[in-house]
C-alpha positions in Angstrom: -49.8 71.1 -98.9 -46.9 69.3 -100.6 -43.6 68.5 -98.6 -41.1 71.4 -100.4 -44.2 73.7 -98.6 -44.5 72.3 -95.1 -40.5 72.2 -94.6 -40.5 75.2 -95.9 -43.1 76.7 -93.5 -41.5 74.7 -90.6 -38.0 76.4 -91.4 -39.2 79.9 -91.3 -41.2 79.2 -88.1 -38.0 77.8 -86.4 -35.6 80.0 -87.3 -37.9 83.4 -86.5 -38.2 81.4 -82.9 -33.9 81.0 -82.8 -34.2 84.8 -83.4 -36.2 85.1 -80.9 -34.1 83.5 -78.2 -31.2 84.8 -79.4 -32.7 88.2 -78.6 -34.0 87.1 -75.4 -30.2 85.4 -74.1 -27.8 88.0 -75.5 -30.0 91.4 -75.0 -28.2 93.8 -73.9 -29.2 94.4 -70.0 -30.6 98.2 -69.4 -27.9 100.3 -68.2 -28.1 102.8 -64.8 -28.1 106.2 -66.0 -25.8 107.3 -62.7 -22.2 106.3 -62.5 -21.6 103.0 -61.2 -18.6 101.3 -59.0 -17.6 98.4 -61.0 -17.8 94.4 -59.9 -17.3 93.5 -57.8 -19.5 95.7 -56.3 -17.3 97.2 -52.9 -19.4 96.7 -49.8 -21.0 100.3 -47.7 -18.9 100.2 -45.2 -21.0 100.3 -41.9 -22.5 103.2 -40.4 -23.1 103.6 -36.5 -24.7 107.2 -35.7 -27.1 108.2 -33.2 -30.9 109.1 -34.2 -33.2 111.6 -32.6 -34.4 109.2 -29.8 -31.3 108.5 -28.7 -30.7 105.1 -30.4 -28.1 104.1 -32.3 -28.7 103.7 -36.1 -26.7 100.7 -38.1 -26.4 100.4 -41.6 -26.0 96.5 -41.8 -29.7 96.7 -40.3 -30.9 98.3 -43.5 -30.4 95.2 -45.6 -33.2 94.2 -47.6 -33.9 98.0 -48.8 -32.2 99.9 -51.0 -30.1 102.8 -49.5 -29.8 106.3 -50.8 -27.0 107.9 -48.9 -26.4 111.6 -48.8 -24.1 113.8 -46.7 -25.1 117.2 -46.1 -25.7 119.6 -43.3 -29.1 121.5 -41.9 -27.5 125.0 -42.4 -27.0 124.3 -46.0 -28.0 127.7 -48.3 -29.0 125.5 -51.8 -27.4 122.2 -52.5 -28.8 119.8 -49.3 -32.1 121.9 -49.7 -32.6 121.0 -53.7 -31.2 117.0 -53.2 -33.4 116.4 -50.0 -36.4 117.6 -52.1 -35.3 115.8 -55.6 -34.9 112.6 -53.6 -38.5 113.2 -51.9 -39.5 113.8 -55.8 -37.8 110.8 -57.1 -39.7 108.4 -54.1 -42.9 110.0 -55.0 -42.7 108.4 -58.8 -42.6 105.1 -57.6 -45.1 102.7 -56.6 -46.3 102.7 -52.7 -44.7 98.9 -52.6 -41.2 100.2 -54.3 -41.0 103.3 -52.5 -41.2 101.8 -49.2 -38.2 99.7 -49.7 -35.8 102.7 -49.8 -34.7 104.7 -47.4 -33.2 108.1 -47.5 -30.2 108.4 -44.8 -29.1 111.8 -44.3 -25.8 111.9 -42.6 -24.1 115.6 -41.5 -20.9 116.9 -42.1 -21.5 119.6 -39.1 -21.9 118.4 -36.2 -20.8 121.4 -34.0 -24.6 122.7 -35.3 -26.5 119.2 -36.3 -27.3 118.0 -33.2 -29.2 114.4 -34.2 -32.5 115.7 -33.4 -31.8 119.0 -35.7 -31.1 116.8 -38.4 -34.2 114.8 -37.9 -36.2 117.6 -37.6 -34.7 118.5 -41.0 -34.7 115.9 -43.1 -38.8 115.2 -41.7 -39.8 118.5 -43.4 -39.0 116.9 -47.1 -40.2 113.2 -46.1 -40.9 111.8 -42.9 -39.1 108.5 -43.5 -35.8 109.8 -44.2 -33.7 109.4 -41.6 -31.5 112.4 -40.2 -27.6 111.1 -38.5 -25.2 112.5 -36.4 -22.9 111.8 -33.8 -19.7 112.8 -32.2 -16.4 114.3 -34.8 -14.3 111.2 -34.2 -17.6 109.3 -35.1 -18.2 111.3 -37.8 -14.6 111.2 -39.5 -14.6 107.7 -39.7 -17.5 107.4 -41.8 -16.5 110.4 -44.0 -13.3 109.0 -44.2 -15.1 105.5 -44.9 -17.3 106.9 -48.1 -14.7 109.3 -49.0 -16.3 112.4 -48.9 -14.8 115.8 -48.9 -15.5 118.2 -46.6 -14.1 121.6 -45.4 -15.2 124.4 -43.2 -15.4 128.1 -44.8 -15.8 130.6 -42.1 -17.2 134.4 -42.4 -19.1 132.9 -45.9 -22.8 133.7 -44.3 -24.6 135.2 -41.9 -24.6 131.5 -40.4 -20.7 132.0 -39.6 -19.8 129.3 -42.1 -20.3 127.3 -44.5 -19.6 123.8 -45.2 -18.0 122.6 -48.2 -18.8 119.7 -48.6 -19.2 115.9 -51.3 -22.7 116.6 -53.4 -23.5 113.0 -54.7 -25.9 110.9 -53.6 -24.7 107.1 -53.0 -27.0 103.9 -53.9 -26.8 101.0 -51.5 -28.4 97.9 -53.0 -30.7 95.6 -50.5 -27.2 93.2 -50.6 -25.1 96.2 -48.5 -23.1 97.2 -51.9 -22.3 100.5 -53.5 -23.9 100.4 -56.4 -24.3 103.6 -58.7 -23.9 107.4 -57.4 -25.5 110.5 -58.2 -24.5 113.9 -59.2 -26.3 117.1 -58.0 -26.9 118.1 -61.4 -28.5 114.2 -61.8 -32.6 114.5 -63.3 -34.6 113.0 -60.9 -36.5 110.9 -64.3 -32.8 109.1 -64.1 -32.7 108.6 -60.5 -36.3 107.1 -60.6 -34.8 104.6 -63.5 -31.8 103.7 -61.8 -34.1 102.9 -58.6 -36.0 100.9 -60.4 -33.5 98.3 -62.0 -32.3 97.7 -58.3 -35.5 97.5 -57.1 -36.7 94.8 -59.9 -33.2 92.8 -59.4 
């Protein structure tokens, strides 16, 4: 092999490896399919409810896990009914090791009827990890208020007495405590299982 050859050999091989790092350094990073808050990321503000024993639930104690936070209500005709069991459907497509790092936090917007045991007891029939919340109005408004969900009562709409109008989207905690990425009702659970896993694999 004469000189012209080997330098030429030894060109190609180093600039196929610069194209190689250059791919590697200025990739584009994968992108969340949900719509995400921008940086910085604004911290979940804290949650105090009750749970079904009695104790009180803290969402600064969830830190390490990833969060999916939904608001809804256990007298719910369609909407609460069809996220519950997307989320349960979403969890279900990870591995066991992923899966158990996130929880589902069901929080009500009715708690004349959603007593914290009735939202246990509600939540436990799509996945027994999630986690059913409530707690007293004042209690209540502040955390609404907090994550800025809508909600309004529409009485004489069912054979409940009312319905609850209420926020549909489901919000991503990361294991940090930050809002990360939320999701529309309408969201496929294939993109919810993505988004899950680029927080997961951070």
């Amino acid at each position: 092999m004469n000189k012209r050859t080997l330098f030429v050999g030894i060109s190609s091989f180093a600039l196929i490896a610069f194209a190689a790092l250059t791919a590697i350094l200025f990739a584009k990073p994968a992108t969340f399919r949900g719509a995400t808050f921008g940086e910085p990321y604004p911290p979940a503000p804290e949650i105090e409810l009750t749970r079904s024993d009695g104790s009180r639930f803290r969402l600064s104690e969830m830190r390490g896990d990833v969060v999916l936070l939904f608001f809804g209500y256990t007298s719910c005709p369609d909407v609460c009914p069809t996220t519950l069991a997307e989320l349960n459907l979403a969890l279900s497509k990870l591995d066991q090791a992923d899966a158990a790092r996130v929880k589902v936090l069901f929080v009500t917007v009715d708690p004349e009827r959603d007593t914290p045991e009735r939202a246990q007891e509600y939540v436990g029939r799509f996945n027994a990890s999630f986690i059913g919340l409530s707690g007293s109005q004042a209690e209540l408004e502040s955390v609404w208020q907090g994550y800025g969900v809508y909600r309004e009562i529409v009485n004489g709409a069912s054979a409940a007495g009312y319905v609850v109008d209420h926020t549909a989207r489901v919000m991503l905690i990361d294991p940090q405590g930050n809002m990360r990425v939320s999701f529309g009702f309408d969201m496929p659970v294939e993109d919810i299982v993505h988004d899950l896993k680029l927080i997961l694999r951070e």
